[in-house]
N, C-alpha and C positions, 0 to 999 in steps of 0.2 A: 619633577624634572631630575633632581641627584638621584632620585630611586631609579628615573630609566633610564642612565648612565649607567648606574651601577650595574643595571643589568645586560648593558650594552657591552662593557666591558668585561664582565664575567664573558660572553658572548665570544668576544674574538682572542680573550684568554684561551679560550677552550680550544678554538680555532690553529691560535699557533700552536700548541700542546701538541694536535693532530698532524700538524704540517712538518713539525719538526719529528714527530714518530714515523712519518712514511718519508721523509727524507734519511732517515737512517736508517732505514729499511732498502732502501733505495741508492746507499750510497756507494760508492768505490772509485775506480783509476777512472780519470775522466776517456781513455780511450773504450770503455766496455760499456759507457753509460748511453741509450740511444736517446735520442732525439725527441721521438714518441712513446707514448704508453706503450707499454707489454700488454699482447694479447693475451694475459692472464697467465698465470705460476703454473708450472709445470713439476710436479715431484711427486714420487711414491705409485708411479703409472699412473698418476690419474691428472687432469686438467682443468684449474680452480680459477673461478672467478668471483670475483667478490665485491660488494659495493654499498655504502651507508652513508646515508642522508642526515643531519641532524643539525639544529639551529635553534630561534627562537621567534616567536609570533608574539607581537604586538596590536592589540586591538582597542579602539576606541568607538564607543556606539553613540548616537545620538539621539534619542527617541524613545519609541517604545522596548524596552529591551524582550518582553514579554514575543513578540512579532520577530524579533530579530533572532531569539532563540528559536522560535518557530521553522526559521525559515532560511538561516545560518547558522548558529549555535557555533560557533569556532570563535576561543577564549583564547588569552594569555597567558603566555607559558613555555617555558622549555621543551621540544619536540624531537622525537626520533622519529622525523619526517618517513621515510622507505629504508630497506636493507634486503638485500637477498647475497644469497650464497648458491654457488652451483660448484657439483667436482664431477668430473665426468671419468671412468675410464678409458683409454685412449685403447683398449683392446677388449674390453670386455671381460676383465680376469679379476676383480677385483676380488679382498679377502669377505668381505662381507655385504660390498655392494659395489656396484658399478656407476648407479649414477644417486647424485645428490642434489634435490634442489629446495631451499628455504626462500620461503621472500614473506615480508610482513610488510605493514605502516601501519601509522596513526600515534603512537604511542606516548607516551604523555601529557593525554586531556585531550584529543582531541575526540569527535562524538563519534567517527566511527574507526575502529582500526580491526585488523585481521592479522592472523599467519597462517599460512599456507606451507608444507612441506610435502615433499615425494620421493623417496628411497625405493629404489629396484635393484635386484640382482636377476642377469640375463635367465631367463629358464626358470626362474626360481620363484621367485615373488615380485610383488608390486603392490609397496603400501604407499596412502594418502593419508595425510592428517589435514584438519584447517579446525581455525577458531576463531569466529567472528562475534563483535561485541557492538551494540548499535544502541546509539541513547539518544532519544526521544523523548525532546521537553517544547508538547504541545500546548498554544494559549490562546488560538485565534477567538478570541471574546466576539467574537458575532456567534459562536457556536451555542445554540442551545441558552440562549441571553435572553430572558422574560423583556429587556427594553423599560425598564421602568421610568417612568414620567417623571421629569425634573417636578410638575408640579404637583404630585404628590405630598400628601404630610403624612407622617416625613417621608421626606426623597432620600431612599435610599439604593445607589446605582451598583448595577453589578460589572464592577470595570474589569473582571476576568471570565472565563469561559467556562461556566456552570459543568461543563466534561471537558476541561482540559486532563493533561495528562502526563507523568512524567518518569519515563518507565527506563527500563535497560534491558536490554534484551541479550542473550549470551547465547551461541549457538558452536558447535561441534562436530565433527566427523570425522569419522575413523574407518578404510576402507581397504584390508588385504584382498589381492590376488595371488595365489598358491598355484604354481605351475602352469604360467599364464601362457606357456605357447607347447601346451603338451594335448594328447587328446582329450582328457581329463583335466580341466579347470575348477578350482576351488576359489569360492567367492564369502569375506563375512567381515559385519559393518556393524558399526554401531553411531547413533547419534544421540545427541542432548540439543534442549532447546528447552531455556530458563527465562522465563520474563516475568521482571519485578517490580515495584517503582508505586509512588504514590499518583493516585486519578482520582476523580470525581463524578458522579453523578445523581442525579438526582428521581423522586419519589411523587406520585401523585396519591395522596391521601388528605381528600379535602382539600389542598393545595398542592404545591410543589414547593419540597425540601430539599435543600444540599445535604447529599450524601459524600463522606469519604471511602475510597473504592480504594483499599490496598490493593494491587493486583498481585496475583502470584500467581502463573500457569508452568506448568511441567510437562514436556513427552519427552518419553526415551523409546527410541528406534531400535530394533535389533533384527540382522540382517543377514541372510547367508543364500548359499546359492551352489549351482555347478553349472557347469557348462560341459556337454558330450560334440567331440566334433568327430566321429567314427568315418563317418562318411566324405567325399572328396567335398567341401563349400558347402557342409550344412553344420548345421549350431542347433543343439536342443539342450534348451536352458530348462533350470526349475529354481524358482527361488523363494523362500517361506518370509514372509513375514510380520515381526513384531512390534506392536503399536500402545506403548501404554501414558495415559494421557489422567495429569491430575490439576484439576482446577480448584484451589482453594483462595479463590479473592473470596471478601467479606464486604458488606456496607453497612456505615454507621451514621447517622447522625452528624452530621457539625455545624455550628454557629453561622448563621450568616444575618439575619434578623432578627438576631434577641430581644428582649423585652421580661420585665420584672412586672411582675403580679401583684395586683390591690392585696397585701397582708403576706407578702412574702413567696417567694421562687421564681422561677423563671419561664421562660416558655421560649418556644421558637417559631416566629411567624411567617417562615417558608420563603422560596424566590422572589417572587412575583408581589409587589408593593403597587397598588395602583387606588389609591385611596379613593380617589373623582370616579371609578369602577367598581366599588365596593370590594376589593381585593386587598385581602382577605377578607374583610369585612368594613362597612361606613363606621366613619364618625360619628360619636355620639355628642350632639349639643349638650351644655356651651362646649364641650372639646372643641379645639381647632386641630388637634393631631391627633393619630394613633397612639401614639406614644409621647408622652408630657417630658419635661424639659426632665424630670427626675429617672426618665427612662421606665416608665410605668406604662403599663396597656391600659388603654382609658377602654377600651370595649370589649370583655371577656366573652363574647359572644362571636370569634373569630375560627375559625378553622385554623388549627397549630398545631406543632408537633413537642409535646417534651423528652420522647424517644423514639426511634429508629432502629432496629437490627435485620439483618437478615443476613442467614449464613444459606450457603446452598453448594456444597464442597463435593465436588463431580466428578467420578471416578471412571475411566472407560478405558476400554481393549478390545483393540484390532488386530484380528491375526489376518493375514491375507496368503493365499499358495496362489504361484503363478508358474506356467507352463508355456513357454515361447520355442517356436520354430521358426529357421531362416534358412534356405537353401537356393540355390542355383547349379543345382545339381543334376537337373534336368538341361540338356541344349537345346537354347530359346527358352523355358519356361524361367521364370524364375517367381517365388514364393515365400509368404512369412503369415506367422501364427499365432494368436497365445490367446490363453484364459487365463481369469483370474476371478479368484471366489475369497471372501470375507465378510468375517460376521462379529461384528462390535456388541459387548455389552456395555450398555450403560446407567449406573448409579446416582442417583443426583436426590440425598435427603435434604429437604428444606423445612427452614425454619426459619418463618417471618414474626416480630413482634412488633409494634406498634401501641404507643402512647398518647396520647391528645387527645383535639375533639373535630368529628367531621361534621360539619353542623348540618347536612343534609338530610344524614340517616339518624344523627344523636349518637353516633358512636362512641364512648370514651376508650375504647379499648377494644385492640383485638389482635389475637394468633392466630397462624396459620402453618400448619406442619404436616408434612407426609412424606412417605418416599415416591419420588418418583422413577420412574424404569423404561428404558429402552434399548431393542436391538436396532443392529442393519444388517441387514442380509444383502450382499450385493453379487453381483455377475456382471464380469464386463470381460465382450470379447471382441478380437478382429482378424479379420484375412484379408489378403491381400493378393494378386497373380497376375505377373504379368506374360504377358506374351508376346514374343518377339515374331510377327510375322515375314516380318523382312528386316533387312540391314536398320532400313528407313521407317518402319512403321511398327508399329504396336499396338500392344490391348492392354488397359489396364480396367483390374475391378478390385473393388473395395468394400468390404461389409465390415458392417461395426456396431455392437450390439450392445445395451448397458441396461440395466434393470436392477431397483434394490427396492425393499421392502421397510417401511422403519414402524412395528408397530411397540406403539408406546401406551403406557398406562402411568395413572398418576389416584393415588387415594391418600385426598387432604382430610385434616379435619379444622373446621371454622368455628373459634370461638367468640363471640361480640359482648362487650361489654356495653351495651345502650341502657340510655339514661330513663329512668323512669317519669319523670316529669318533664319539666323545661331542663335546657343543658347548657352548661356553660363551661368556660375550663375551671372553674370555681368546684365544678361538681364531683365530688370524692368518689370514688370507685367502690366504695357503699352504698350510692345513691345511682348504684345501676344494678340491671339485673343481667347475669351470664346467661347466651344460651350459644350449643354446639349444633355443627349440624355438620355430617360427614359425610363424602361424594368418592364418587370411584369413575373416574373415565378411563374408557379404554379406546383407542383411535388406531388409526393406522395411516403412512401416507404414501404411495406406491406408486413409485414411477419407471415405466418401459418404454424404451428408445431405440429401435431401429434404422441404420440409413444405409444404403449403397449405390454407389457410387462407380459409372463405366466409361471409360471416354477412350477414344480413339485417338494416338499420338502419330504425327506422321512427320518427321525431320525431311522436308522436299528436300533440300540442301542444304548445303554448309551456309546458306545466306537469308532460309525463311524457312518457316514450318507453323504448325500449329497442334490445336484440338480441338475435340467436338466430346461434346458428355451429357449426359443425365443424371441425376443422384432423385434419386424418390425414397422414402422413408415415413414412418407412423412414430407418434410422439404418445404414450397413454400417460393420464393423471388421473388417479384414483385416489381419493381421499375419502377412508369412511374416519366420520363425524362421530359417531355411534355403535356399537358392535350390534347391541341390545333391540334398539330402533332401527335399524336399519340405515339410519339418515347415512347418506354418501352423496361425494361429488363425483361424476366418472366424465372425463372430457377427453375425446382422439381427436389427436391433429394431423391428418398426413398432407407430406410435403413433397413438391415437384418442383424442379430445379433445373432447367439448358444451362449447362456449361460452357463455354467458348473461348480459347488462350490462343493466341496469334504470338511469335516470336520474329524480330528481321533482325538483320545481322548483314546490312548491305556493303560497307566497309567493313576492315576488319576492328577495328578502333571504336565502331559506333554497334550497341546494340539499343533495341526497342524490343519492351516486352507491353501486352495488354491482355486481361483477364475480363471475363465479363460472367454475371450469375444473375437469374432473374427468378427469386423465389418466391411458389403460391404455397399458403398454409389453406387450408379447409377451414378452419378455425381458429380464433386468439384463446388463450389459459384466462385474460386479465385485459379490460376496458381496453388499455393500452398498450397491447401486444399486438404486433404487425401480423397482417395475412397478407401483404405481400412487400417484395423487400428487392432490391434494386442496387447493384454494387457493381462499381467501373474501376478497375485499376490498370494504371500505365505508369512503365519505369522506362528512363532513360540512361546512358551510361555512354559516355562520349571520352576517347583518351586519343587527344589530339597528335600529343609530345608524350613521350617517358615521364618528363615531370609536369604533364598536366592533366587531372582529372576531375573530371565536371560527371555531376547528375543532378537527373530531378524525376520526380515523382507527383502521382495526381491519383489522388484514394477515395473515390464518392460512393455515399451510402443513401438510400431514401427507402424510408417503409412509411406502411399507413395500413388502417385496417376498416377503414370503410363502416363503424361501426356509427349511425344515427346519435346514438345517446353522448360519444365522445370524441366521433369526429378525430382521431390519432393522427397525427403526422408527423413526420420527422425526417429530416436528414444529418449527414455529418460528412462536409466534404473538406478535403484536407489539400496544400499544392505545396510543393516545397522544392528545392534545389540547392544542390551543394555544389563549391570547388576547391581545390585546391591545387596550387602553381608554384612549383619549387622550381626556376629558370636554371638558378644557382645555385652552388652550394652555399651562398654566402646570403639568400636571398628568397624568402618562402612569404606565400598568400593564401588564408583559408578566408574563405567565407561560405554562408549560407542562410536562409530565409526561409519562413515556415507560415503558412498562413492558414487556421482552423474553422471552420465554419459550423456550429454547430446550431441548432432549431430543433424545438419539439413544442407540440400545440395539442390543445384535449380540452374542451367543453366542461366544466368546471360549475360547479353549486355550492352557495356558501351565502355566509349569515353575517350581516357587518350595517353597521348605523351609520357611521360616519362618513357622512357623504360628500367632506373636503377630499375623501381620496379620488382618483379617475377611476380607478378602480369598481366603486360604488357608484359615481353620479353616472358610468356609461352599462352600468350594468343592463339585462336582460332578465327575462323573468323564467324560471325554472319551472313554475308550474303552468304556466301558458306552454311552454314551449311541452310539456308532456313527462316530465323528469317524475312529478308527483312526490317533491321534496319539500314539505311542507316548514320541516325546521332546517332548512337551509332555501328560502325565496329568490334567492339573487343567480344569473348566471352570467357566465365571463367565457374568455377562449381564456385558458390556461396560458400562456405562450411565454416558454425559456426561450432565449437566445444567447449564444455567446461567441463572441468573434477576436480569436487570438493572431496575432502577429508575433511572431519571432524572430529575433533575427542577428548573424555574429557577426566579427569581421576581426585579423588577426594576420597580425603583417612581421613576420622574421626578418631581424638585417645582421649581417657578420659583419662590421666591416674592418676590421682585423682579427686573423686565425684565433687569436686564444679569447674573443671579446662576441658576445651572442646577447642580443637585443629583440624583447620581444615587446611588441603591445598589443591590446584587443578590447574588445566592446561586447559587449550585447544588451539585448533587450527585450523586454517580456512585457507588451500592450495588449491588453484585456477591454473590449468594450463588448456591454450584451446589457441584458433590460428580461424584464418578468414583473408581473402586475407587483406590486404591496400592497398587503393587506394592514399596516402598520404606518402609521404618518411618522412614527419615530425608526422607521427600520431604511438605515442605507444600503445600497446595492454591494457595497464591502469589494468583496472578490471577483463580484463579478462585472469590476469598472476598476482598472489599476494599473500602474506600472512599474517595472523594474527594471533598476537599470543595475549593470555590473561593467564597468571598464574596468579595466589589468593592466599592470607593467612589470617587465621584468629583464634581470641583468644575470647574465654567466660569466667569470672568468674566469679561465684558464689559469690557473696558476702555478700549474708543473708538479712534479712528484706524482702523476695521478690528484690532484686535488683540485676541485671545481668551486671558488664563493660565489653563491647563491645572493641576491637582494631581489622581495618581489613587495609588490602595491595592489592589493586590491579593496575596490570600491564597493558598496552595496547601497541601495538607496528604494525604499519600496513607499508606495503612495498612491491612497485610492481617489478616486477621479467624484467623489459624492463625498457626503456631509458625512461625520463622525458615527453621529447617533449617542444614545446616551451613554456611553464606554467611553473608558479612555481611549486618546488616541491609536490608533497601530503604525502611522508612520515613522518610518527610521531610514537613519544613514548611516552606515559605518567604515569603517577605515581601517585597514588592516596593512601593519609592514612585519617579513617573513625578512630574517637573513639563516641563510645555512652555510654550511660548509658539505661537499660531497669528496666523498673519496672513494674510488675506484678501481679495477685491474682487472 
């Protein structure tokens, strides 16, 4: 309690500090002093506005904080809330630039903050800077969670997210234009984008291991360009460029199921503990556990790991040229164009090592190392022309063409240490015999994509119109397997498509838009790929008053592909509507509602005993019904569903000039269902709610200076049973005071 005092009062220390520096900034004869803010400083020809946020956040969580950081991550701490700066020349004359604009947030602690800058001089240039910094500390423990059985011996639960993750990401951009309203434009860029952070994942070798995943990826951009505009409304650009990408994460090894060895060392018995499952391996009688109260493996006849490495550090370059045209230089035509070509190399030597014992094959040991190599060759073009046949009516058409090549090779060499007799992790890596064996594939996987696209626009009036179109196009997937053999996959899908857009506009306040496409494939790529697909959209947009504006929208999708063996179906139909009602100025109402619908189903085979689940006792038989899946006997309909509701609401009141009140709500209900195959696995995410109510105070307090006090709530909770994790419910509580000062 003294600490956040103490910090309260540092708080509106700082505050008066501020109040009293723009009061004397601010001061002089009381007849010159106005009433109201100055619309901002006027000196040196130019016109400056300036403005900074800063305060302090208080937070208190309740629960999981793992969940909370997942899904808030906003800590305690000193903050320089927003700031921006602008100076404008008031003529265009300035000595080195004309206009100035800086704005940033976030900054101290909180997970995401940025700056943004733009400096121009008229005729001359046009630079852009920005720096965004994004942290992401991921833990939703349903991820990738083996579920391990309380009654196991020993139980031991994995209350975190086997691939959680907890990265930073740091990104850049830097963007001149050199004589940006001349015939000749010069264009050159560069970017970065750094992601760091420790993560996790894990290894299947005999069982599954937690791995530590440093991450570290790199690309640096380099960009340049010109622009030719010779001609009266046409543009011919060409811009090159450079793409260089380096992937150096690594994975190790780390502790999660230790255990110490009959005669000394250690071993590591991997994620997944399910003893009543022989995972990793049964109890040995009289044992009653895997591991004795001394921490010892009572059964060395287990699949474990006592090292892990694998480096695989990825080195690639993309150049790209690209060539664009725009003009409307033609009366009534008008037209646009480009291609663009690039071809990536990429590097990727690995080296896997591995320690333990697989007890399937007797493995004790084994590497795996080669380089591996690939290019892309790609091509991707489009046109577009339309044409004006009348005031009211037109042609559009549209081609668009993409095609890239990625043939890759890869020559490992495998070496295995297996055991010469019986094998245990007892058994010393002299009591096995080395043998290598060395492979070379060479693959390729090619994909060609054509589609165009022609519809007829016709604006009847200023109060209704529409369109009519077709779009046809061929999809190729060519994957050879093989150069040597010949083995390849080649599958063409072409596509046909009626288009139909109706627009009305029967007031002038109310429009209605609706869109409709009904698409047939020849063919699906994949079990579960649509051969025909079904999409309705309607927007509405109603402005009764000045200060009232209402919409809503209706987005439905449905495919299915007719396929015997998986039966595909799906939709994803979405309704929603917004408002907002400012009567007054004293006096504001937003709200809005969002409802998600989403379904997918597919004939499913699979292998499962336990026949407390519904799952099991309703199942169907895979090989009556003609699947011919002999190690997986069971079948099911697959069926995800998930039906979200959203919904805000957010009510402004002034009710004196220098005194601004706001409060709001929302919420986030999740309910949907899909078979489990797991009597310990809850539905998590996909049954929850969340709720977020806010409150907040502005006052005026002269000089230019605004205090800030805000409240926000957070509170998340899933609607099913924990499962063997820790809990993920949380509440937290969060109070923001600032101070803003302005001009």
């Amino acid at each position: 309690m003294t600490a956040n005092w103490l910090r309260m009062r540092h708080v509106f220390l700082g505050a008066l500090l501020c109040y009293g520096v723009a009061a004397a900034q601010t001061s002089g004869t009381g007849a010159s002093q106005s009433p109201m803010p100055p619309e901002g400083w006027e000196g040196g020809g130019y016109v400056v506005h300036q403005s900074i946020e800063f305060g302090y956040r208080t937070s208190d969580v309740t629960g999981s904080e793992p969940m909370y950081n997942t899904l808030v991550d906003l800590r305690s701490g000193l903050r320089l809330f927003d700031q921006s700066l602008s100076m404008q020349s008031e003529a265009n004359n300035g000595l080195l630039f004309d206009n100035l604009f800086i704005t940033s947030f976030g900054w101290g602690g909180e997970p995401n903050n940025a700056v943004h800058a733009r400096v121009s001089k008229n005729r001359w240039y046009d630079f852009r800077a920005a720096f965004r910094r994004d942290q992401t500390d991921f833990d939703f423990n349903l991820l990738a969670n083996p579920l391990n059985p309380p009654t196991s011996s020993p139980n031991i639960p994995a209350p975190d997210s086997p691939h959680s993750f907890y990265t930073r990401r740091r990104m850049s951009d830097f963007d001149l234009t050199l004589l940006p309203l001349s015939k000749i434009t010069f264009r050159v860029g560069y970017s970065h984008n750094n992601m760091t952070g420790p993560s996790f994942s894990s290894v299947h070798e005999g069982t599954d291991a937690l791995l530590l995943q440093p991450w570290n990826t790199t690309l640096n951009s380099y960009r340049f360009g010109a622009d030719l505009k010779m001609l009266p409304r046409t543009v011919i650009s060409y811009d090159q460029f450079l793409d260089y990408y380096r992937g150096d994460t690594n994975w190790q090894l780390t502790p999660f199921a230790p255990a110490l060895l009959p005669g000394g060392g250690g071993v590591e018995l991997g994620l997944p503990i399910n003893t009543g499952a022989k995972i990793p391996c049964a109890i040995n009688p009289p044992a009653t556990s895997l591991i004795d109260p001394t921490g010892t493996l009572t059964n060395v006849n287990c699949s474990a790991f006592f090292d892990y490495t694998r480096y695989d550090r990825i080195r690639t370059s993309t150049p790209t040229e690209r060539l664009s045209l725009h003009s409307n230089y033609f009366q009534r035509v008008e037209f646009s164009a480009s291609y663009a070509y690039s071809s990536a190399d990429m590097n990727a030597p690995l080296n896997e090592f591995f320690n333990g014992l697989i007890t399937r094959t007797g493995v004790r040991q084994q590497t795996v190392t080669g380089p591996g190599h690939a290019n892309m060759i790609s091509n991707v073009a489009d046109f577009s022309v339309t044409f004006h046949l009348s005031q009211h009516l037109r042609v559009i058409d549209t081609f668009r063409f993409w095609a890239n090549r990625i043939p890759e090779s890869f020559t490992s060499t495998e070496t295995d240490w297996t055991c010469n007799a019986s094998c245990s992790l007892l058994t010393p890596l002299s009591g096995t015999t080395a043998s290598s064996a060395s492979s070379a594939a060479e693959l390729s996987f090619n994909q060609n994509w054509k589609r165009n696209e022609s519809d007829l626009v016709w604006d009847v009036s200023k109060h209704f119109g529409g369109l009519i179109g077709f779009r046809y196009g061929d999809k190729l997937f060519h994957h050879v397997l093989d150069f040597a053999s010949g083995d390849e996959d080649r599958i063409v899908v072409h596509e046909y498509t009626p288009v139909l857009g109706l627009w009305a506009k029967p007031i002038s306040h109310l429009r209605f838009n609706f869109n409709w496409e009904h698409t047939n494939n020849s063919d699906a790529i994949v079990r579960i790929g649509t051969r025909k697909e079904n999409r309705y959209r309607v927007q509405a947009n109603y402005n009764p008053k000045p200060w009232a504006v209402l919409g809503g929208s209706i987005n439905l999708w449905d495919g299915s592909n007719g396929n015997t063996l998986s039966d595909y179906q799906a939709h994803n139909r979405n309704y929603g509507f917004t408002g907002t009602i400012t009567p007054k100025e004293r006096f504001g109402f937003d709200f809005a509602y969002n409802y998600n619908d989403y379904q997918q189903n597919a004939l499913v085979c699979f292998n499962d005993s336990d026949a407390t689940l519904p799952v099991v006792a309703n199942a169907g038989s895979c090989e009556i019904n003609g699947y011919n899946d002999s190690s997986n006997p069971l079948l099911t309909n697959g069926l995800y569903e998930s039906h979200t509701h959203y919904g805000m609401t957010s009510v402004m009141l002034k009710p004196i000039p220098r005194l601004t009140t706001q409060v709001g709500y929302s919420i986030t209900s999740v309910g949907g269902q899909t078979p489990l195959f797991n009597s310990l696995e809850p539905f998590g995410s996909l049954q929850y709610n969340y709720h977020q109510p806010l409150a907040n105070v502005a006052v005026d307090i002269g000089h230019n200076l605004t205090a800030k006090a805000g409240w926000n709530y957070y509170q998340y909770g899933e609607k099913s049973f924990v499962g063997p994790t820790d809990p993920r419910y949380f509440h937290a509580n969060h109070a923001t005071f600032s101070l803003r000062w302005a001009f």
